[in-house]
N, C-alpha and C positions, 0 to 999 in steps of 0.2 A: 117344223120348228115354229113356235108361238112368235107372233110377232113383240119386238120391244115398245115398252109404252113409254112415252116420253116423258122425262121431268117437268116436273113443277116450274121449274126454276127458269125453264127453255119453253113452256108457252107462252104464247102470245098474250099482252095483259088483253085484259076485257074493256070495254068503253068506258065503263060506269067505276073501275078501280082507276086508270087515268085521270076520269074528272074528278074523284076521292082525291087522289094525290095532290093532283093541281090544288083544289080549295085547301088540303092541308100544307102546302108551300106557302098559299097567299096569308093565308092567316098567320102563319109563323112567321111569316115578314111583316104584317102587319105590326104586330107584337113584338117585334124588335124594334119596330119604327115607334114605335107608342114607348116601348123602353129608351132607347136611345135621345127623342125627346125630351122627356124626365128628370133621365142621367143627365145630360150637355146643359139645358135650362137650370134645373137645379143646382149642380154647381156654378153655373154664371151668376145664379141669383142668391146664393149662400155666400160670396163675398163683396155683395153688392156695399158701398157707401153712399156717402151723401152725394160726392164729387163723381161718381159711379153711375150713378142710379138713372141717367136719363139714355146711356149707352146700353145700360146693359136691358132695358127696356123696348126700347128700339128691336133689339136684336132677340127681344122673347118674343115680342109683334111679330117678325119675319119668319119666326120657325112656328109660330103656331097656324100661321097663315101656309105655309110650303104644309105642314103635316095636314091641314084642314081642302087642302087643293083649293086655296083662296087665292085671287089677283093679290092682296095685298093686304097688311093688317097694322092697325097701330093701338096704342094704349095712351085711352085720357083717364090722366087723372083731376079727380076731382067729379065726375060725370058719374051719374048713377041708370041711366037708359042708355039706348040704344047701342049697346053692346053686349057682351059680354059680361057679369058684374063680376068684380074684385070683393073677395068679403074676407077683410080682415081678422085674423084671428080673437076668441074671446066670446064671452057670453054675449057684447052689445050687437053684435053682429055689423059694425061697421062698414060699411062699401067704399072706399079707396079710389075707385072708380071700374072701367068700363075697358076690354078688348073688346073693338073692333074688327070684324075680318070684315072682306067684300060680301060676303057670300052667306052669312050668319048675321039675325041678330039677337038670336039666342041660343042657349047650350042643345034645344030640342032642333034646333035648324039641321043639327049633323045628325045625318043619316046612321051611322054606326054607332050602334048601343058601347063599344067598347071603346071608341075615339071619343065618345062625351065623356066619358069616363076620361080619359087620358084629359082630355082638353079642362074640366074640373078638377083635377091636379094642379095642374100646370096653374090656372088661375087663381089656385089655392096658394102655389110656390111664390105667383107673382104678389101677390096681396100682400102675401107674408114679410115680401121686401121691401114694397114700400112701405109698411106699416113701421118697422123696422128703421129703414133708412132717416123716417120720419120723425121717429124718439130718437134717434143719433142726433139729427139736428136741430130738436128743440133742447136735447142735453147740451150739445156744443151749446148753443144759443147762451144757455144759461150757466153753462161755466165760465164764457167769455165776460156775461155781465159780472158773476163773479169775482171773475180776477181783477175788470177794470175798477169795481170797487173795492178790492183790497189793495190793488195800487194807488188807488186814492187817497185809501184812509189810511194806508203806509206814509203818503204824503203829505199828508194833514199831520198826522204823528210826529215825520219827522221836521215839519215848520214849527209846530209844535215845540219842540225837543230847541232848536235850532235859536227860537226867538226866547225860551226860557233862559240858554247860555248867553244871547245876547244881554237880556239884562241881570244875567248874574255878572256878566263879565261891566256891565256899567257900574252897579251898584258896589262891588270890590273894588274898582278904580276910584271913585269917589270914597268911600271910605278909605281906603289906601293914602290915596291924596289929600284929602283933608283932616278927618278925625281922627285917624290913626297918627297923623303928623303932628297935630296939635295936643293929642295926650302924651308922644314921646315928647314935645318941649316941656309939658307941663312936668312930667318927671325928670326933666334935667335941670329944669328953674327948681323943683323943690329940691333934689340932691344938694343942688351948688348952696339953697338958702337953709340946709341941716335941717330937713324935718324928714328923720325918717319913717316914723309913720302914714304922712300922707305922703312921701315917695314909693313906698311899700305900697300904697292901694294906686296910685298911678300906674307901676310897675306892671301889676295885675291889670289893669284896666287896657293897657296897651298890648298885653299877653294872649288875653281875650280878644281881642280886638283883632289883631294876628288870626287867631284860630278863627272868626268869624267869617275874615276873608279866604283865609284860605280854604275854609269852606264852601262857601258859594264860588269863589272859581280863581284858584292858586294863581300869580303872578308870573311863579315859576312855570306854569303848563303854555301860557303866551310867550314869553321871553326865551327860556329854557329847550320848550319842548314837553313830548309825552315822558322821556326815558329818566329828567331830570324832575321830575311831576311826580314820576311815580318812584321814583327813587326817595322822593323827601317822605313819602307814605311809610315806604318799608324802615325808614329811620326812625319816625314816629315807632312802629311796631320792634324798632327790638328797642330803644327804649323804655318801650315797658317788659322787656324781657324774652319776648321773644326772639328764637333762631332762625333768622331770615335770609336764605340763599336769595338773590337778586341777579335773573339774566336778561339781558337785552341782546338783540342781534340783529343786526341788517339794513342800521344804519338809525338814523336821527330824523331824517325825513319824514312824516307821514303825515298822507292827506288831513286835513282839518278837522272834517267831518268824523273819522274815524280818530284821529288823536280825541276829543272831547267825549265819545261817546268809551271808550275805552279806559279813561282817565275813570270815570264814572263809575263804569263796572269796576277798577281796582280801588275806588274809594268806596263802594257797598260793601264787595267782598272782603275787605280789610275791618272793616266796621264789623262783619257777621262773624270773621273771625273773634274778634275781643269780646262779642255777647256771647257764642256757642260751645268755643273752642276748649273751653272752664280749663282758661290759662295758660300760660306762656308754653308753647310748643314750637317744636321745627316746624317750617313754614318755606314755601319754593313758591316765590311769582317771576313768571318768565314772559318776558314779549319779545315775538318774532316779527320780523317782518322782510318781505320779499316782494318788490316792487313790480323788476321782470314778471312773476307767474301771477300778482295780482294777489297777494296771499298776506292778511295780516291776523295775528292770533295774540293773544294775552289768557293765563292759565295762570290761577292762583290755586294755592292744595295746602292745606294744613295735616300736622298727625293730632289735632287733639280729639275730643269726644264727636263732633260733628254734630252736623241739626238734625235733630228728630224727625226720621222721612215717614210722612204714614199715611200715601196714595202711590196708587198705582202712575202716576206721575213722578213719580217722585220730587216731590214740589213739598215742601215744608207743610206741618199742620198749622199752624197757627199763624193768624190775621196780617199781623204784622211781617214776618216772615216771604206769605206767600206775596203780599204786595210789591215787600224789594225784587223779589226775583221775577217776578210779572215785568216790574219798570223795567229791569233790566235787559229782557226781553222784546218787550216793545222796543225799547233803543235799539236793539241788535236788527229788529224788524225793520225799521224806520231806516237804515243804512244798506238793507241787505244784507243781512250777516244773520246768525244762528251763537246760541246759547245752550251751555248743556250743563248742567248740575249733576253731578253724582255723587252717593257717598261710599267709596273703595273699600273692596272686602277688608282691609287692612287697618280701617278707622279712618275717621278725619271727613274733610268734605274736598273737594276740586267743583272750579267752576271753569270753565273755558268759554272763551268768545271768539270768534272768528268771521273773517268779512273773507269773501275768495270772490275772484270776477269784477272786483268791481276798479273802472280804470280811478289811477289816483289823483 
């Protein structure tokens, strides 16, 4: 009987397939260790920020230093020697700075053709962050200077705005108290002396005189209020014919600032009504207000023709037009509040103004 020859599978390995094996275990850890590197660093450093940026830094130093079998490792930035270089992305080929490990002071120091490789990633990833991080905070920077200049020039606008009501509200008082007072005597001396011709232009004179003040700044909108202010406007408008629904709600109180700047928007928009509207139409001005949530709004809407919209703004064409609605937004600007003009598929125009947030 021939003897049985043994499997393949049941000899002994050879010396030289053993150390095959070994090398291809090490290398495949090696390579997972050069992958997992990559992987962990690269996500640290894909969410780096500005407020970020000096931790998650630190902690790319430590892993490139543990993968490099270095005592210790950190990252200067700003430094272009004696490390490692950082080169930012982009044609200029920027340097960011410098990893230092203990044991490296350059990419050819590491022995392993495929760990420099790994370690030239890595300082690729790092570069990339803070180059990154770096435009985040020259963007903050200059969005900051941004804002404090349009807070500024919000507030220049609205001293502005503020010191223009003060002296309309002088220069109405003085006329109010003096000229306006002395032409009604002067038409009651000429009544009582029968001249009706020059009481007939006194009449007028005093009429005018009236509408002059109450244009630069109604007696009624100090005394009264915004709801009696704006209520004398929408009288004016259906006396000339228009259908004017008129709501107020939420009371008679309102901040100062916002009563004047509001009063304003319903004397432009009432004015844009009687040029656009091509004549007496239904007409809806509503002012809300809610002091609790901080919420004040006035809405004017006509159904007549409306203004000729003809930008993508929708912002009136013509000169005159877009200037009113500019001021009126400035105002709105100058208090914290928004502005919005539309003309409703329906016909007509609506203009809304609204302050939210702001304490009263």
């Amino acid at each position: 009987m021939a003897p049985m020859e043994a499997s393949p599978a049941l000899l002994p390995a050879q010396p030289e397939t053993v150390a095959h094996l070994r090398d291809l275990y090490r290398a495949s850890e090696a390579r997972a260790a050069r992958l997992r590197l990559l992987i962990e660093a690269g996500r640290d450093l894909a969410s780096v920020t500005p407020d970020t940026i000096e931790a998650v830094l630190a902690r790319s130093a430590r892993r490139a230093a543990l993968f490099a079998g270095s005592r210790d490792g950190e990252i200067v930035l700003g430094a272009e020697d004696g490390g490692l270089p950082l080169v930012a992305p982009g044609a200029a080929g920027r340097c960011v700075g410098v990893l230092r490990l203990a044991d490296a002071r350059s990419f050819d120091d590491v022995a392993d053709a495929e760990d420099r490789d790994a370690l030239v990633m890595l300082a690729q990833l790092i570069a990339e962050a803070v180059d990154r991080a770096a435009r985040d905070t020259e963007r903050e920077a200059l969005l900051a200077t941004l804002r404090e200049r349009e807070r500024r020039l919000e507030d220049v606008v609205g001293r502005l705005f503020s010191a223009q009501e003060d002296e309309r509200r002088r220069v109405s008082r003085e006329l109010h108290d003096g000229v306006a007072q002395t032409a009604t005597a002067l038409f009651r001396r000429l009544e009582v002396d029968a001249a009706p011709e020059l009481a007939a232009i006194a009449r007028d004179l005093v009429r005018e005189l009236r509408g002059v003040i109450g244009g630069l700044r109604p007696t009624t909108l100090d005394d009264l209020g915004l709801e009696a202010a704006v209520s004398a406007l929408v009288q004016g408008l259906r006396d000339d014919g228009y259908a004017v629904a008129f709501e107020a709600s939420g009371g008679r109180d309102w901040p100062e600032v916002i009563e004047t700047a509001f009063y304003r928007i319903a004397q432009e928009a009432i004015a844009n009504i009687r040029k656009h509207a091509g004549g007496p139409c239904p007409v809806t001005v509503r002012l809300t207000a809610d002091a609790a949530a901080r919420r004040w709004e006035i809405a004017v809407r006509d159904r007549g023709c409306g203004m000729a919209l003809r930008d993508a703004d929708r912002i009136p064409g013509r000169d005159g037009e877009r200037v009113g609605l500019e001021m009126m937004r400035e105002r709105m600007l100058a208090i914290g509040g928004t502005l919005r003009f539309r003309a409703p598929a329906d016909g007509g125009a609506e203009l809304v103004a609204r302050v939210e947030g702001r304490a009263a």
